[in-house]
N, C-alpha and C positions, 0 to 999 in steps of 0.2 A: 503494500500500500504506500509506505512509505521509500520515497527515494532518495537515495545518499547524493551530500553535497558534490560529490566527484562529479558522478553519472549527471546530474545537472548541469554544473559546469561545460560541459560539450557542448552541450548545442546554443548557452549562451556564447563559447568560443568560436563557435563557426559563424554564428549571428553576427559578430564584430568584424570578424576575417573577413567576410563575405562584404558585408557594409563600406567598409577598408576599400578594398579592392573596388568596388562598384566607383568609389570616390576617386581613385586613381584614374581607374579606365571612362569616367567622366572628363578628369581634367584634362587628358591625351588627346578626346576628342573634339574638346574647345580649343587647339592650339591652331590659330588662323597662320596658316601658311601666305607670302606678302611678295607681290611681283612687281617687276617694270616693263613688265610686256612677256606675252604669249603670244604663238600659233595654237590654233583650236581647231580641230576636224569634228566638224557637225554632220552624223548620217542623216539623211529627209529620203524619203520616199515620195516621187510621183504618181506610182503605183504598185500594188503588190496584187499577187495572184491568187485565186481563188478554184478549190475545184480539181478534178482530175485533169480536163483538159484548161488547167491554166487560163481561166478566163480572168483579163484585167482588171482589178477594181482602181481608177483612177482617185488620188486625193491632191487637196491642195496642202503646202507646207508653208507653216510660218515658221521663220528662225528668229528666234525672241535674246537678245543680247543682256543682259540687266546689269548694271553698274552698282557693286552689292559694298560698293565702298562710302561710308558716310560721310568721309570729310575731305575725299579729291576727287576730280575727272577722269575719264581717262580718253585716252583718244584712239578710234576706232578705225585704223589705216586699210585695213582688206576686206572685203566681203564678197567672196569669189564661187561659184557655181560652178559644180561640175558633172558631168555625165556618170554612167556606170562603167563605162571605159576610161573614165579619167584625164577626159576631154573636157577644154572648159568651156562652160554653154554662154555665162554672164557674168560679167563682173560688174557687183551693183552700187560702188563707189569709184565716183572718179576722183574726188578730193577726200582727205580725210576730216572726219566728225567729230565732235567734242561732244563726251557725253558725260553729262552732268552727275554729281553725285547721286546715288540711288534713282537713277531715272532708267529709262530703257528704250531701246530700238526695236523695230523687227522688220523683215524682209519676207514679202509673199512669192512662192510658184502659188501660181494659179492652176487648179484643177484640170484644167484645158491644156495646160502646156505639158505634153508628152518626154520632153526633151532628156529629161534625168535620168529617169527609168526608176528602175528596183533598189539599186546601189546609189543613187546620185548621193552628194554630199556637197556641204560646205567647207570654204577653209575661212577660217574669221583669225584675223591679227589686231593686236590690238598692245597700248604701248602710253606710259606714264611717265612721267620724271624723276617723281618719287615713289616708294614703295606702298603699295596699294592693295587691298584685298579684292583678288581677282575675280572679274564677271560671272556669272552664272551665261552661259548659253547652249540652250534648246532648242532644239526642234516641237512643232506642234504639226501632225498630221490629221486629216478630217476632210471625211469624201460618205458622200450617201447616192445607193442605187438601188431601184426598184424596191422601195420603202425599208433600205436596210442601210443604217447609220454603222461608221467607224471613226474612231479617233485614237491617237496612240502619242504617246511621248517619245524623244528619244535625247539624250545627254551630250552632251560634247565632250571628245575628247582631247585635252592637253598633249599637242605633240611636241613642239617645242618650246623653250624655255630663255626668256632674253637673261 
């Protein structure tokens, strides 16, 4: 009935350890990493395929750039479109942009434009003075056909490193 102070002691011990640790692997994941410019490859889809015989479901993408820095700019030098062969279709900066503390961009394909394919992708560059907590940029895909909606996310990836 009654239990000994030892046998107690454990699982307030592992209660603390455990606590401990959760408080570590907290502060590791607060540690904002701080850039003065990236290359970003953003995947988008034009289309993807649906079905045994691969019938196309077209969508439109937006690539959404967000400036997750609170207290500087940063400025947005590339925003480049390319095929699923890795041909480039558009490049949709001809000067570069200033983008304001926590504000954001974004760049439309249009559902109609075929051009990217399956694999298209973005390359986004982009570049500070000082060190700055670097952009958030997405893709947003969203295409609807014969009363069937889809939408999907997709991440950008850091390829290089200023």
């Amino acid at each position: 009935m009654f239990k000994s102070r030892r046998t107690l002691g454990v699982p307030i011990l592992v209660f603390f350890l455990v606590a401990a640790l959760s408080q570590v692997q907290a502060g590791a994941e607060s540690v904002v990493t701080r850039s003065k410019g990236q290359t970003i490859y953003v995947p988008v889809y034009s289309h993807i395929y649906s079905g045994d015989r691969e019938h196309p479901f077209y969508l439109a993408a937006t690539v959404s750039i967000r400036n997750t820095d609170p207290h500087n700019s940063i400025t947005i030098t590339v925003v480049d479109y390319y095929d699923s062969s890795g041909k480039l279709v558009e490049k949709y900066l001809k000067t570069p942009v200033t983008l304001a503390r926590l504000a954001s961009l974004r760049y439309i394909v249009k559902e109609s434009d075929k051009a990217g394919g399956s694999g298209a992708n973005f390359i986004v560059q982009w570049q500070s003075d000082v060190q700055v907590n670097p952009p958030i940029t997405e893709s947003v895909m969203i295409g609807t056909q014969r009363q069937q909606g889809l939408s999907f996310t997709s991440r950008g990836q850091v390829i290089e490193e200023k």
